[in-house]
RODO-2510 file (C-alpha; in nm, 4 decimals, decimal comma):
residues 454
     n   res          X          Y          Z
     1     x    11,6167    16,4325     0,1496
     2     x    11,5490    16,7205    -0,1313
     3     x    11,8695    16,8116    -0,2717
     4     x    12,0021    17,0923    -0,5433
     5     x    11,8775    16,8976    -0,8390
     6     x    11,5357    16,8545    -0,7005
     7     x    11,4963    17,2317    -0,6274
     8     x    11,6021    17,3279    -0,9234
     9     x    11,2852    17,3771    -1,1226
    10     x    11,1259    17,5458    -0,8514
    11     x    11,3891    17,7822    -0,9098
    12     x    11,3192    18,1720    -1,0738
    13     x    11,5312    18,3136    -1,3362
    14     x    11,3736    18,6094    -1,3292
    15     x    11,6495    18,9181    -1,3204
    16     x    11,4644    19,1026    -1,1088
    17     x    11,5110    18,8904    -0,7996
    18     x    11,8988    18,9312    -0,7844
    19     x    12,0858    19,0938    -0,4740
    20     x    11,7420    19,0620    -0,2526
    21     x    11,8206    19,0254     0,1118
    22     x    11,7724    18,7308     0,3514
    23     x    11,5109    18,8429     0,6446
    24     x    11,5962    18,7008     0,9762
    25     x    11,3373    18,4901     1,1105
    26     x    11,1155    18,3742     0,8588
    27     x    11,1061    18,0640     0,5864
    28     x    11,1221    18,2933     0,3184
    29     x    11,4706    18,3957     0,4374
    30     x    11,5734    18,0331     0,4663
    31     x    11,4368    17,9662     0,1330
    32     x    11,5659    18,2872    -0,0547
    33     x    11,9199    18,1565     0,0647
    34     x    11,8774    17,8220    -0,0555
    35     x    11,8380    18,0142    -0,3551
    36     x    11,4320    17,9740    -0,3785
    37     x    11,2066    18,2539    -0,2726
    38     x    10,9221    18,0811    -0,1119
    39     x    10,7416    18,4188    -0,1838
    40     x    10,7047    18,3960    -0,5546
    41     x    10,3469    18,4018    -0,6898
    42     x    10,2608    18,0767    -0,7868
    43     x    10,5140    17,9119    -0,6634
    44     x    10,3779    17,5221    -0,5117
    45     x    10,6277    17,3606    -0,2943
    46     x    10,5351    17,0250    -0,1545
    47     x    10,5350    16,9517     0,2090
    48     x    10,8726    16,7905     0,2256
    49     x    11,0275    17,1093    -0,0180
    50     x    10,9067    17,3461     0,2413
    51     x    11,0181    17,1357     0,5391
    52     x    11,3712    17,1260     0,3994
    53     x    11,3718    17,4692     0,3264
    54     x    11,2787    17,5845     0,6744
    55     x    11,5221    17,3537     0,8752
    56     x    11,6735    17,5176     1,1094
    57     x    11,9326    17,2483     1,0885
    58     x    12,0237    17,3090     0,7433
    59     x    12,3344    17,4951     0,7277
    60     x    12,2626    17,7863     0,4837
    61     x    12,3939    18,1461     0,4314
    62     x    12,3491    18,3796     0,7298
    63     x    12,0351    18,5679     0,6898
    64     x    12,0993    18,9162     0,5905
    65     x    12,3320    18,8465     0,3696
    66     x    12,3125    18,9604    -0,0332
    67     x    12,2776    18,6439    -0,2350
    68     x    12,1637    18,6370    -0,5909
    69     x    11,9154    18,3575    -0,5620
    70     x    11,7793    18,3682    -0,9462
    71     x    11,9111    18,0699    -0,9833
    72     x    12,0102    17,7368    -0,8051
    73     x    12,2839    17,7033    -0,5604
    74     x    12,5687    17,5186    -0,7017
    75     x    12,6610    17,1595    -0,5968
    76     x    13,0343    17,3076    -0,5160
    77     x    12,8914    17,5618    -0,2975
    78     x    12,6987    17,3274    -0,0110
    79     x    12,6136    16,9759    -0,0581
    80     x    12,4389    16,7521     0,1988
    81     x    12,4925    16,3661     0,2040
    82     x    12,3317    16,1388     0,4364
    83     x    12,4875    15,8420     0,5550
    84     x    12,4921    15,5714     0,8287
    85     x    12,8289    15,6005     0,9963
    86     x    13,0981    15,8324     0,9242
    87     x    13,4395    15,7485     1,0305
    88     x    13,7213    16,0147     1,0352
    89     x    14,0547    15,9574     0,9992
    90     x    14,1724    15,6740     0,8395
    91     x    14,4694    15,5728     1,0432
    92     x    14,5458    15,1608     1,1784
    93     x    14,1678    15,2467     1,3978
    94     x    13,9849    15,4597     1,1536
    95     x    14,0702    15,1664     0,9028
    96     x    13,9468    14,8745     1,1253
    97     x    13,6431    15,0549     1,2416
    98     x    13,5312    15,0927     0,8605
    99     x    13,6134    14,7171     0,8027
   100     x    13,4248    14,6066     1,1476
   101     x    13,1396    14,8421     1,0372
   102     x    13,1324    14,6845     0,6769
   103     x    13,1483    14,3634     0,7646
   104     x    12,8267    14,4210     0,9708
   105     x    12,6582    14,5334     0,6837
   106     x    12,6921    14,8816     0,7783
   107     x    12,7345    15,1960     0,5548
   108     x    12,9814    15,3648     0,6485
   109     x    13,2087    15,6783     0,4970
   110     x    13,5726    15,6785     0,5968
   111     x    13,7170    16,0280     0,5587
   112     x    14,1083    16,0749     0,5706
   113     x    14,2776    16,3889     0,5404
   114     x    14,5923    16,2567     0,3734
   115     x    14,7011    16,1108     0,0878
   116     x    14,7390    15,7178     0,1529
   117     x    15,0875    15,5901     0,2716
   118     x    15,1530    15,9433     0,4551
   119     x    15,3737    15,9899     0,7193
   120     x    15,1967    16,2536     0,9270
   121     x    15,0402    16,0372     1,2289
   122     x    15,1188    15,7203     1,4049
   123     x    15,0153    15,4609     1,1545
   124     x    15,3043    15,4377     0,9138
   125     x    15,5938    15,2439     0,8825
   126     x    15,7195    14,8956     0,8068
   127     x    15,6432    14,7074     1,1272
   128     x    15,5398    14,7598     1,4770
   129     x    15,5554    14,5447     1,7886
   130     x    15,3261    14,2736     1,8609
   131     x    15,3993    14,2474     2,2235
   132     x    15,1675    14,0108     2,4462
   133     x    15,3306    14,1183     2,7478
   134     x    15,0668    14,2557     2,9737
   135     x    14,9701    14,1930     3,3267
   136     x    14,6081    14,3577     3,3047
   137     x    14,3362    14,0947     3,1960
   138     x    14,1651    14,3382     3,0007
   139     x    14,4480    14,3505     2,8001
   140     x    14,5291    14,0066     2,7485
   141     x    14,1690    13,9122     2,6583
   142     x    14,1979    14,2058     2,3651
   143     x    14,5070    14,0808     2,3007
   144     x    14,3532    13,7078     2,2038
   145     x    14,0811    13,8172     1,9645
   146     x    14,3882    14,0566     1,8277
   147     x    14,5110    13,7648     1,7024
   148     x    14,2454    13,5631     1,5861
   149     x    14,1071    13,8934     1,4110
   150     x    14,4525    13,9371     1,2617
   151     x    14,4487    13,5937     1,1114
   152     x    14,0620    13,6695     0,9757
   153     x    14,2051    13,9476     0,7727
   154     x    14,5061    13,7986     0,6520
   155     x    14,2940    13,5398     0,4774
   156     x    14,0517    13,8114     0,3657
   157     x    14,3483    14,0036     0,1816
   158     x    14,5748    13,7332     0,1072
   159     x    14,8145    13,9230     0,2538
   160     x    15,0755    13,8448     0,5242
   161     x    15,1104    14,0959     0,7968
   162     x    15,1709    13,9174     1,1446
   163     x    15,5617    13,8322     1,1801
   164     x    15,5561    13,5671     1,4822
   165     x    15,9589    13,5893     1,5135
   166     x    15,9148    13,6026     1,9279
   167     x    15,9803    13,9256     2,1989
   168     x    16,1691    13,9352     2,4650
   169     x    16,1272    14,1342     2,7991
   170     x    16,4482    14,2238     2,9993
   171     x    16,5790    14,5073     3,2152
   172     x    16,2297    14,4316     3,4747
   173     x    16,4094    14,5797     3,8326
   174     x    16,3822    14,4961     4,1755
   175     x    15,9928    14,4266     4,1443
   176     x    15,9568    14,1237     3,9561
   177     x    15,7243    14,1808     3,7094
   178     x    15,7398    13,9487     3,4315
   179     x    15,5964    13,7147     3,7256
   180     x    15,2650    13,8835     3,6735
   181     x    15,2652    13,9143     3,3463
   182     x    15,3994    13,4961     3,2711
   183     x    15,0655    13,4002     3,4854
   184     x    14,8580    13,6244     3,3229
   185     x    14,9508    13,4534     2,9770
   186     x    14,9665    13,1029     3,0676
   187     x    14,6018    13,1890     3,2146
   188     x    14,4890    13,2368     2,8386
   189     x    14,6954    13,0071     2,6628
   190     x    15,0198    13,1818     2,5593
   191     x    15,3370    13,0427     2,5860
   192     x    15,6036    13,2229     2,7508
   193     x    15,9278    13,1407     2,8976
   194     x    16,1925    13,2588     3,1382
   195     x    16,5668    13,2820     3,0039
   196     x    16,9042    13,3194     3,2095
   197     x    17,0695    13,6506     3,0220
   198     x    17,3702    13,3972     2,9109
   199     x    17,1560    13,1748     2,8076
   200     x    16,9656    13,4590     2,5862
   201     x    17,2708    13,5947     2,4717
   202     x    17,3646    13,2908     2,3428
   203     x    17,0787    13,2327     2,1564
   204     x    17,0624    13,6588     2,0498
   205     x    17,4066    13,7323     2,0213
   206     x    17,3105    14,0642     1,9290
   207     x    17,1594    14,1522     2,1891
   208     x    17,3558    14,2122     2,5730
   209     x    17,1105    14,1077     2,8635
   210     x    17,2109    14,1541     3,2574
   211     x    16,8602    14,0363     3,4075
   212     x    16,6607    13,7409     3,3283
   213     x    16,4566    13,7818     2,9970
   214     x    16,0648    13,6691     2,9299
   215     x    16,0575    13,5340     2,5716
   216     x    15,6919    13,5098     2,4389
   217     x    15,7279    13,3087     2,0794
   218     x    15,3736    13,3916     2,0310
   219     x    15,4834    13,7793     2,0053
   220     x    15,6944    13,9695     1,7396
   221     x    15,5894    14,2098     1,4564
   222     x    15,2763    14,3214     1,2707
   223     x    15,3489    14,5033     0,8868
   224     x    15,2086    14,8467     0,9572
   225     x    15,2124    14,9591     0,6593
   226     x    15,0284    14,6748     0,4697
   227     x    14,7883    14,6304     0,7313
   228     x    14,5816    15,0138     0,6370
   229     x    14,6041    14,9153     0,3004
   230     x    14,5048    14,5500     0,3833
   231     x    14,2333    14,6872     0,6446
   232     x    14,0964    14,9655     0,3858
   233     x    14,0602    14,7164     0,0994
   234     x    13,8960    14,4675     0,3154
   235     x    13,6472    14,7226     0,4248
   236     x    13,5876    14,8120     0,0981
   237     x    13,5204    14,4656    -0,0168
   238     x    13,2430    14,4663     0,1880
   239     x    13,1151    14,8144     0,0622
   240     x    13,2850    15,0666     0,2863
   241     x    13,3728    15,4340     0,0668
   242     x    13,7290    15,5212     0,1249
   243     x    13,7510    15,8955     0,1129
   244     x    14,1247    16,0479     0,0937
   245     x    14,2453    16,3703     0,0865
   246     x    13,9152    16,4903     0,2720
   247     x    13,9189    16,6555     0,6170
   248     x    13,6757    16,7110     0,8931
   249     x    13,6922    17,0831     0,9610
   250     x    13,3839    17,1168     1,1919
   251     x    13,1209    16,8277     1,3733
   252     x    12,8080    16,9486     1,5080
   253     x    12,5600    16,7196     1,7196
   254     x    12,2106    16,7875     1,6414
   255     x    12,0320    16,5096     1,8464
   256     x    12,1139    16,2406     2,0795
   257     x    12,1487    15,9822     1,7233
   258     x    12,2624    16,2528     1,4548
   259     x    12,5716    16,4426     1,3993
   260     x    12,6513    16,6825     1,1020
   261     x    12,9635    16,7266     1,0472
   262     x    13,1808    16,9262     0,7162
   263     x    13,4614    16,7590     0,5103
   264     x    13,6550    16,9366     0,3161
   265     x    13,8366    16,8366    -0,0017
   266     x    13,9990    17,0461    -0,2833
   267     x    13,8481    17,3513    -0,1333
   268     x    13,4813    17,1879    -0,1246
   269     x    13,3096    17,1552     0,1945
   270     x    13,0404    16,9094     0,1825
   271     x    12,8424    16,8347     0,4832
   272     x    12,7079    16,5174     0,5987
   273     x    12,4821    16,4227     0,8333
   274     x    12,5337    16,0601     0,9493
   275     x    12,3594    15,8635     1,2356
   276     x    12,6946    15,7705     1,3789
   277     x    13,0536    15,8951     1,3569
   278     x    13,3623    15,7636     1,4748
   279     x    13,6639    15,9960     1,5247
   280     x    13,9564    15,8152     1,5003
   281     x    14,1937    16,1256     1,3934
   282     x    14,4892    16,0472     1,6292
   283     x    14,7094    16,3664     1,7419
   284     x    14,3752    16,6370     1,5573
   285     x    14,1577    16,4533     1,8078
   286     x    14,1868    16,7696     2,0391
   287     x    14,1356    17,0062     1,7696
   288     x    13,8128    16,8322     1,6549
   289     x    13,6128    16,7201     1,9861
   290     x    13,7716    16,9965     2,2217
   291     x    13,4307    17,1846     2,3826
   292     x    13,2507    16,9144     2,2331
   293     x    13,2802    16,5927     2,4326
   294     x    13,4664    16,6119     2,7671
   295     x    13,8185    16,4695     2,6933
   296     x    14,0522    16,3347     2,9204
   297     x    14,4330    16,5222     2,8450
   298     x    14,5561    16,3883     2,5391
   299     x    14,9053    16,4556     2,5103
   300     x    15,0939    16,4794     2,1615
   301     x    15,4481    16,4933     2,1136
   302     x    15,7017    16,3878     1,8154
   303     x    15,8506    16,0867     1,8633
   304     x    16,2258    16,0105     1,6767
   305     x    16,3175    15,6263     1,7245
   306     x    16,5869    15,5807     1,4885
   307     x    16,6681    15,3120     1,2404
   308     x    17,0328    15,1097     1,3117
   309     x    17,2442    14,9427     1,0052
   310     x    17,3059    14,5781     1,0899
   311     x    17,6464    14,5470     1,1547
   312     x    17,7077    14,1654     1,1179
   313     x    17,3802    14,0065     0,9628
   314     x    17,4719    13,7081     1,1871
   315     x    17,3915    13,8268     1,4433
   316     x    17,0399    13,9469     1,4042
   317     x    16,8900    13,6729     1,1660
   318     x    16,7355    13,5394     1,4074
   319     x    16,6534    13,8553     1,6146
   320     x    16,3385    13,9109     1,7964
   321     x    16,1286    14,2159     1,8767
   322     x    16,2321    14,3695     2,1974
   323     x    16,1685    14,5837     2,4898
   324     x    16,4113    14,6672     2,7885
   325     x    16,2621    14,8464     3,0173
   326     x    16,4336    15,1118     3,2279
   327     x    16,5940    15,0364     3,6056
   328     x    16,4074    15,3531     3,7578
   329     x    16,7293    15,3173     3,9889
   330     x    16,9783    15,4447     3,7434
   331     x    17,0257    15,8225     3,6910
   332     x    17,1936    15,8284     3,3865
   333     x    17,1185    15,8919     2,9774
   334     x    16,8385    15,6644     2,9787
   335     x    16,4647    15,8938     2,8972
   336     x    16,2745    15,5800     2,9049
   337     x    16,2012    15,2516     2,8409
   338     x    16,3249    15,1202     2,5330
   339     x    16,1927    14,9377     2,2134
   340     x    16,2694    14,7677     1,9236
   341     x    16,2433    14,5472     1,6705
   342     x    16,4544    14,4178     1,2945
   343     x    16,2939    14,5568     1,0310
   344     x    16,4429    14,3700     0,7130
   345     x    16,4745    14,6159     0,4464
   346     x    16,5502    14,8857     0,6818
   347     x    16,7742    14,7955     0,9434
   348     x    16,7157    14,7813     1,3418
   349     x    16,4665    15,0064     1,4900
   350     x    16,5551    15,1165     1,8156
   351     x    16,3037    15,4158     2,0447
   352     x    16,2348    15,5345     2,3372
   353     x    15,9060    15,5337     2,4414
   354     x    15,7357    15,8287     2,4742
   355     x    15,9967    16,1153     2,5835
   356     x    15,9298    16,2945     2,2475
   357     x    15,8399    16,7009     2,2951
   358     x    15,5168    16,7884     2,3247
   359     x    15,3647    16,9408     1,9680
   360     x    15,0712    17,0735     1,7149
   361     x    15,0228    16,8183     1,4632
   362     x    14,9762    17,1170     1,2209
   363     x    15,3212    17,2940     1,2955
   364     x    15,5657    16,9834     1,2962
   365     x    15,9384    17,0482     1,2291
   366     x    15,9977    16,6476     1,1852
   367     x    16,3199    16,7388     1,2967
   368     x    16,5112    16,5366     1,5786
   369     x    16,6158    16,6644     1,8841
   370     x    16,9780    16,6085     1,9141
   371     x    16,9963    16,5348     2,2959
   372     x    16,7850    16,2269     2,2734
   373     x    16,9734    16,1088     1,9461
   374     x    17,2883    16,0923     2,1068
   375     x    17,0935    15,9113     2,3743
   376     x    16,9569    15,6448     2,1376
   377     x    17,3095    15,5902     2,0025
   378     x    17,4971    15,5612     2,3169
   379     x    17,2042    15,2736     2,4262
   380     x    17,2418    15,1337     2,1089
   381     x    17,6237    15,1384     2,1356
   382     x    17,5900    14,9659     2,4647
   383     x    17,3345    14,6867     2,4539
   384     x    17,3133    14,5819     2,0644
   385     x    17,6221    14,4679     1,9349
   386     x    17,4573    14,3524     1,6293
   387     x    17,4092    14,6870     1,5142
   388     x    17,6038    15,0351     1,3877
   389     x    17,5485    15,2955     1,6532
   390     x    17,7154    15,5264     1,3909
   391     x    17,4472    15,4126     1,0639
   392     x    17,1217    15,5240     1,1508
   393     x    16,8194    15,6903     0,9652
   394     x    16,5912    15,9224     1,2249
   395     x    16,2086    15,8821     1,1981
   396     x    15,9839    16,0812     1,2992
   397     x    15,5967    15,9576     1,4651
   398     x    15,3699    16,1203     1,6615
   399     x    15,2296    15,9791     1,9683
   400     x    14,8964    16,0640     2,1367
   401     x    14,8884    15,9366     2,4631
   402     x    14,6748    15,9853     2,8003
   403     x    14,7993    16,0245     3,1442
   404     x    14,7527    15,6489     3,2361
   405     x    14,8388    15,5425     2,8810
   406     x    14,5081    15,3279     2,8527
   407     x    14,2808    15,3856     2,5750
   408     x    13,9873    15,6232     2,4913
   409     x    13,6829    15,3961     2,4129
   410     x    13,3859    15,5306     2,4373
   411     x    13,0261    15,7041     2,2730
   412     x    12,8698    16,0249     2,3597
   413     x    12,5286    16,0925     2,1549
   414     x    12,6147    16,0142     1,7987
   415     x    13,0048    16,0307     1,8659
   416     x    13,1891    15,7382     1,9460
   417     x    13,5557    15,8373     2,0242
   418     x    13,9099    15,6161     1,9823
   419     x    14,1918    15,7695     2,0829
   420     x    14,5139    15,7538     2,3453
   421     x    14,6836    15,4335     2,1264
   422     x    15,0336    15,5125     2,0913
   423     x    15,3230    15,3482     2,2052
   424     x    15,1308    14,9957     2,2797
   425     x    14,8051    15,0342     2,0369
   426     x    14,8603    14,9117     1,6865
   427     x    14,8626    14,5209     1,8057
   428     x    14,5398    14,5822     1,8967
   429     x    14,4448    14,7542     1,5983
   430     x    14,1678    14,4944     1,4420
   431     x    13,9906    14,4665     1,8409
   432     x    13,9696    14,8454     1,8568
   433     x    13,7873    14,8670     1,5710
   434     x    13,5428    14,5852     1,6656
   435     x    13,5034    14,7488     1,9839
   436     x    13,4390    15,0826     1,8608
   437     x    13,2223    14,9627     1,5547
   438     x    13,0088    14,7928     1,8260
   439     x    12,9922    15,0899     2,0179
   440     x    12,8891    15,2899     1,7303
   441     x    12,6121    15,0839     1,6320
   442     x    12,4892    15,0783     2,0027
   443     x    12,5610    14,7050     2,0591
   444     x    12,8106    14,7475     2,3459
   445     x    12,8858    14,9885     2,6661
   446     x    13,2047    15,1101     2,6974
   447     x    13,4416    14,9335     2,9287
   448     x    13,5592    15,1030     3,2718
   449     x    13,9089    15,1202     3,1972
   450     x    13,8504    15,2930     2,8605
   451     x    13,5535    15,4582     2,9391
   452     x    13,5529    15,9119     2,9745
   453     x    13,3849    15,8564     3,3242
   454     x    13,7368    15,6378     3,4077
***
């Protein structure tokens, strides 16, 4: 590709040539606005100058418009970079996409629009669960190389990030089932195990159970946190460029196997034009695909699980993660199904699951609503003695979820798209990216279940 620098001794200083108008229509109007006037006498462009100057492609000022073109355009005015891949947003998905994509030997651009450790999407925070309870084989096979993919990049980094301290499943109702999900787990090889609710209390004294409870030792918590950085550093070892602070404001498709698309950083847009991009941008995914790839609904509210003071550390030493799922046969302060997990230097983190109000990632208050608060403390009052209903610190996530909760995994043209994760995503986090990598490099079909067409 001709760049700025290449141009620029083709370029006339001569005075007179200031504040000449762009015709529409013609290559001398493209040229003029690149800031050449492909009409000067003597002027010898080679073939490849001329093509990039008449490119319709090439995003340039709008004909018609003044531009003093005596001189080159300036590098901080309009930039074009080609690349491979481009991956944008640099969440838990963004993150393992870039590493997947570097470890292939891929180059790849990951562009995130916030600083690093932010607390704008879904990705931050100490822990999350790692919960192997699923029923669905699709699942539980993603759910195995989860695991071994975890370990991979824990040795990679040196770093620990998978907490194996155990789940437990309680609260299942009249339908039994934590039957389905036991088989489907001792079908691949993970232990779980059925526990009397004395017999659990016993062991969790923190914890109140009135059904039986599925423990899974295999489950528990994955550092959140760590992992981005861990995943970001990895793919960087392998030659990935980690771009912060730089947001996609517009992506074009241009062909079937190129995309253009313009980041923006400090007030620069630059544009690049990569093979492949991957938008992994969580709850902007609407705002930057919407009209341009047929979406299922992607809904986006504020979530506010809250963290609990430890009351006796005693009792919750030992603690697993948990989830207690709802008795759809009660009417009363429950909005959901309910998780949670110890999180050592914070307390007890206790949420509903998905009940938040529906929002635009761009105009978010962050602040709680008080009718689900009181609703998290009176559960937490009521089924974890082992904490202080009346110590808590809100938090404040965003969720983007679809209607059936299962993932978005799929490619249209030069696009490959990951969205729909949260509430039951980030244990999957190092799959997803494999998958979508793959998909990105045109080694893989989408699955059914995650597919657009599903």
């Amino acid at each position: 590709m001709v760049d700025d620098d290449e141009l620029a001794p083709l370029v006339a200083n001569d005075p007179s040539l200031d504040q000449q108008v762009c015709q529409e229509g013609s290559c001398e109007c493209r040229a003029g606005c690149h800031g050449v006037d492909a009409r000067l006498p003597g002027l010898r462009l080679t073939d490849e100058q001329f093509q990039f100057l008449c490119d319709p492609h090439v995003p340039i000022l709008p004909c018609g418009t003044l531009r003093t073109y005596g001189r080159r355009t300036s590098k901080k005015e309009r930039t074009i970079e080609h690349v491979d891949t481009l991956v944008i947003g640099g969440g838990a998905m963004g993150s393992a996409t870039a590493w997947a994509l570097a470890r292939a030997g891929r180059e790849v651009v990951l562009a995130e629009r916030f600083t690093p450790g932010h607390a704008n999407g879904a990705s931050h925070g100490e822990f999350r669960n790692f919960n192997v309870a699923y029923a669905e084989p699709d699942y539980v096979a993603m759910l195995v190389e989860a695991r071994r993919l975890w370990g991979e990049l824990e040795d990679e980094s040196g770093e620990k990030l998978l907490d194996l301290v155990g789940l437990v499943n309680h609260g299942e109702g009249p339908d039994a089932r934590f039957d389905a999900v036991h088989a489907q787990l001792e079908g691949a090889g993970i232990a779980s195990e059925f526990l009397a609710p004395e017999a659990a209390h016993d062991r969790w004294p923190g914890m109140r159970f009135d059904t039986r409870v599925l423990f899974s030792p295999e489950s528990g918590r994955v550092r959140a946190d760590d992992s981005v950085v861990a995943l970001q550093r990895a793919a960087q070892g392998h030659g990935a460029d980690i771009r912060h602070e730089t947001r996609a404001v517009a992506i074009r498709l241009l062909t079937d196997d190129l995309a253009e698309v313009e980041l923006e950083r400090d007030g620069v847009v630059e544009t690049i034009r990569a093979r492949s991009v991957v938008v992994t941008a969580g709850a902007w995914t609407e705002k930057l695909l919407g009209g341009l790839i047929p979406l299922p609904r992607l809904i986006v509210t504020q979530e506010q699980p809250a963290h609990f003071a430890v009351s006796d550390p005693a009792l919750v030493s030992t603690w697993p993660s948990f989830n207690h799922l709802r008795d759809r046969g009660r009417d009363d302060y429950w909005y959901s199904d309910v998780y949670g997990m110890l999180t050592p230097t914070e307390g007890v983190k206790v949420g509903w699951h998905g009940t938040g109000l529906e929002i635009d990632p761009d105009a978010r208050t962050f602040e709680s609503e008080p009718v689900q608060l009181a609703a998290l403390r009176r559960y937490a009052a009521e089924w974890l003695p082992g904490v202080d209903p009346d110590a808590f610190v809100e938090i404040s996530c965003t969720y983007t979820s679809t209607d059936t909760t299962d993932f978005v995994l799929d490619r249209v043209g030069p696009v490959t798209i990951g969205a729909g994760f949260s509430g039951h995503g980030f244990k999957f986090t190092p799959t997803v990216g494999r998958i979508l990598a793959d998909l990105a490099m045109g080694r893989s079909r989408p699955a059914a279940r995650f597919s657009l067409g599903s």
